[in-house]
N, C-alpha and C positions, 0 to 999 in steps of 0.2 A: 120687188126690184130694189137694188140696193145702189147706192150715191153714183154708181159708173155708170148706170141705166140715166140716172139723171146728167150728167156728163154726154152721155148720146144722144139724148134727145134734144140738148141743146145743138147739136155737131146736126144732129138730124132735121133741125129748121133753118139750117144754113147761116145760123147765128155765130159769130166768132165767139170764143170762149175765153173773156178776160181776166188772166186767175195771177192778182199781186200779190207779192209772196210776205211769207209772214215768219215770224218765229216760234212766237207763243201764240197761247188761246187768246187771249184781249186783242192782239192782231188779227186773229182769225172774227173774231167777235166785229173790228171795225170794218172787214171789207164786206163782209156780210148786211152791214146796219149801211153801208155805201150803195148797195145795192149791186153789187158784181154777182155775174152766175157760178165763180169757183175761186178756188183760193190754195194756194202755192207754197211747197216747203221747201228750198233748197236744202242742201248739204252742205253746198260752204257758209250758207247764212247761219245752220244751226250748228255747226261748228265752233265757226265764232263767238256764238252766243255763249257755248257753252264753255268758251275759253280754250279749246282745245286743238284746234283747225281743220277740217275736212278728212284731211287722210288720218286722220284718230279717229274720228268718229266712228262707232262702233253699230250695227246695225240693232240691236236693242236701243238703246239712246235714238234713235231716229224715230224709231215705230212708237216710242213711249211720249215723245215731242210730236209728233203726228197725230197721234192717241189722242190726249188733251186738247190739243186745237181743232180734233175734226168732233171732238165731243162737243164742243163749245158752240156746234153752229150746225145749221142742216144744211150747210154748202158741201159741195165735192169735192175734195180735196184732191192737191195732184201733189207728188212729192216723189224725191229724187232719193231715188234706191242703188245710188252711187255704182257700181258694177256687179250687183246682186250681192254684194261684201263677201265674194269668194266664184267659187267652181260651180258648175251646174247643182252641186248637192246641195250647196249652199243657199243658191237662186231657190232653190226648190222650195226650202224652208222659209228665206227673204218673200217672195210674196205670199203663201200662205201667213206669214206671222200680218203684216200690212192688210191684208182680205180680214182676217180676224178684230184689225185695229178697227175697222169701217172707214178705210181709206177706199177710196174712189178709183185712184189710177196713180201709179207709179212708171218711172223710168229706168231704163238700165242702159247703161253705157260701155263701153267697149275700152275703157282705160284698164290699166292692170289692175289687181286688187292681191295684197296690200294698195290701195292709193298713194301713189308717192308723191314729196311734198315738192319735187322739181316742178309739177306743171304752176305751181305757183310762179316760179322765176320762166312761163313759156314754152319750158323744154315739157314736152308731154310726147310718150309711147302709147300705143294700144294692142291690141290682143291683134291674132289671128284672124283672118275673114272665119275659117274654119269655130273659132273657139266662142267667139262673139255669137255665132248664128244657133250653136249649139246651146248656148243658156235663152237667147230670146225664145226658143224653141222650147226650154225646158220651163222657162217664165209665163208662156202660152197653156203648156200641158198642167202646169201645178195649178195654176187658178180653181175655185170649186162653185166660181159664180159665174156665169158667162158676161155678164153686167164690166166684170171686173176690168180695168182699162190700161192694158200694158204700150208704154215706148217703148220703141228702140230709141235708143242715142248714139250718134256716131261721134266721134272727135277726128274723123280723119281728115278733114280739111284743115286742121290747125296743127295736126301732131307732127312730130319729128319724121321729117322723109314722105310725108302724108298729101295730100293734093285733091281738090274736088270731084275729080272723076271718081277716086277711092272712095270717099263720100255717097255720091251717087249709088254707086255701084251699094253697098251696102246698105242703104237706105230699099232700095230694092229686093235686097236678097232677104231683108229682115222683113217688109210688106208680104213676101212669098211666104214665109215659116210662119204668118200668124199673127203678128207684131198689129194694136191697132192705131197706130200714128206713129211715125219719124219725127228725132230732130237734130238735126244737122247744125251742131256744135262749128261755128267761123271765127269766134274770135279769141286768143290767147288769151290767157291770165294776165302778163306784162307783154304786149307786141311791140314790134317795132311800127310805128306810126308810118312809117316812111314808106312802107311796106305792104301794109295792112287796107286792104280793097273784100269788110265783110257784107258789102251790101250787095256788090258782085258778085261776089261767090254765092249769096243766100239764093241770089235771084238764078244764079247758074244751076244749081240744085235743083232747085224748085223747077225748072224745065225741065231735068233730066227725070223727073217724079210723075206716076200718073195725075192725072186734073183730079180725081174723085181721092185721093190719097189725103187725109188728115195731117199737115205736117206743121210743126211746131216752132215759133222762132223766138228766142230768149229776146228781152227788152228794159230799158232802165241805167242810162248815163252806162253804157258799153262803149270801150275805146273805140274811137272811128265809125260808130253808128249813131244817125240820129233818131232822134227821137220823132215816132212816126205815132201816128193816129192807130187805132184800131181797124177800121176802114181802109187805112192806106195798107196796112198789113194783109188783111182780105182780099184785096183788090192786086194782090201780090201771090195769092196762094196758101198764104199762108194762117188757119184759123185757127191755132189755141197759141195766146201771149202770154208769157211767164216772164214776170219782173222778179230775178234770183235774189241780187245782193244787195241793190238798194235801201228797204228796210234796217238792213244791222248798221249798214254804213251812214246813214242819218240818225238813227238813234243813238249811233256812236257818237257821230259829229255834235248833234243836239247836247249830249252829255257832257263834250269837252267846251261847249258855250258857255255851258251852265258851270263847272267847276275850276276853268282857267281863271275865273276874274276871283274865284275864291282862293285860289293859291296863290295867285300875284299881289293880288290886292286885298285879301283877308276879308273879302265880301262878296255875295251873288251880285247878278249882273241886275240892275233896278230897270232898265228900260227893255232890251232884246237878246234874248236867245235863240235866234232861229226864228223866232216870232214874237210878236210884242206880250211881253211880261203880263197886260191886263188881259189875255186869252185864257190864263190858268185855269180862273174859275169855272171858265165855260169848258176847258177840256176837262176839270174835276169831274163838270157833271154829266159832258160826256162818255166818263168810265162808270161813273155809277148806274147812268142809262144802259149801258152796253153787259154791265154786272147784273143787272136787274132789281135794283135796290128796292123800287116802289112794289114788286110783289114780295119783295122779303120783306119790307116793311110791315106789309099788310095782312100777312102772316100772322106775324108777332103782334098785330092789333088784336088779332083776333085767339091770340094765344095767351103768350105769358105776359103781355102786354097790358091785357083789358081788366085785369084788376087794379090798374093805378089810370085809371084812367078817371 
């Protein structure tokens, strides 16, 4: 049984699946040492990372960053397979290449592909009812493990001319063709706040969905959403939680802590950076825990070591 089998048998104890997203393997390594049952790749997070932005992102660069993080840890990885990065022929390839990384479960979304950099600025299009069902369908058939754990993603509640019934309705028609969990995309890149009711809509969804249906709802300082429990999520319908962008965006933030008081002032910050200054030691050693240092160590005692000893 491969990582997706483990993915269902948590879904299959009626356990919710809290999988925080990460970018690299050392993130995959901490949620793992946290104790979480799975652990999360976005595309826009590994975008960013990689300096490049989302609709760059190339689908070898995802699967190779996926690669390494799901290597690094015996959790499940779920990871976001942007619109299969092309046409059904493409899809076809997209998750075979992901099944071969020893990825768990991937998502596929109904935005265009190329990915365009508009939905950044809110303005987002998506494919046809017709073109979308056609690759989740073609996403279902390529698998060569039945273990292997495919979304649908919708963006029609938030796209240009898009509406939740649209949502619905597709969320639906992708559960027909094979799809095993939905997730119904509410809120914008940049929204207008004024505007913007995604807790409404999530919960409107979610009625319009069977009760036995796995459906998916993104989490993590999201415009106009707050921050809910796991449980409160459950208790909503809703059981696998993906924290997407958080991660880059704190370790971003963390970084401009740590480097503003050196370019203003020609010196690290001596008291706090996001957390007090005497923590370092302690996160030092919790990388080297997380690296496994104490069995490389002892290794090498027992190796090239133990004649100076």
């Amino acid at each position: 049984m491969g990582r997706g089998g483990d993915l269902r048998d948590v879904l299959a104890r009626g356990d919710t699946v809290v999988a925080p997203g990460v970018f690299d393997a050392i993130g995959a390594k901490l949620v793992q040492h946290l104790g979480f049952p799975a652990v999360y790749m976005g595309g826009w997070t590994t975008g960013t990372h990689l300096g490049v932005t989302e609709p760059l992102l190339t689908m070898t660069e995802q699967v190779e960053a996926a690669r390494r993080a799901s290597d690094a840890v015996a959790l499940p990885l779920i990871v976001d397979a942007n619109a299969g990065f092309g046409e059904p022929m493409h899809t076809q390839r997209t998750v075979r290449s992901f099944e071969q990384a020893g990825i768990a479960a991937i998502h596929i979304e109904d935005q265009h592909h190329p990915k365009r950099a508009h939905y950044h600025k809110g303005v987002e299009d998506i494919t046809s009812r017709e073109d979308f069902l056609e690759k989740i369908k073609t996403a279902v058939q390529a698998r060569r493990d039945d273990d292997f754990f495919i979304i649908a993603r919708t963006d029609a509640a938030k796209a240009r001319n898009g509406d939740v019934d649209e949502a619905i309705w597709r969320c639906n028609a992708a559960l027909e063709v094979g799809a095993d969990a939905v997730m119904p995309l509410v809120t914008p890149a940049v929204p207008k706040l004024d505007s913007l009711k995604p807790e409404e809509d999530l919960d409107q969804i979610r009625a319009g969905l069977p009760d036995d249906a796995h459906v998916v709802v993104l989490s993590g300082y999201l415009p106009g959403q707050r921050e809910l429990s796991a449980a409160a999520y459950r208790a909503r319908g809703f059981d696998i939680v993906l924290y997407p962008i958080a991660p880059v965006l704190v370790s971003l933030g963390a970084l401009e802590q740590l480097y503003r008081p050196l370019a203003e002032n020609d010196c690290l910050p001596h008291d706090h950076i996001g957390f007090d200054v005497a923590e370092i030691p302690r996160i030092q050693r919790l990388a080297e825990e997380l690296l496994g240092f104490d069995a490389l160590i002892a290794l090498e005692e027992e190796t090239v070591e133990r004649h100076h000893s």
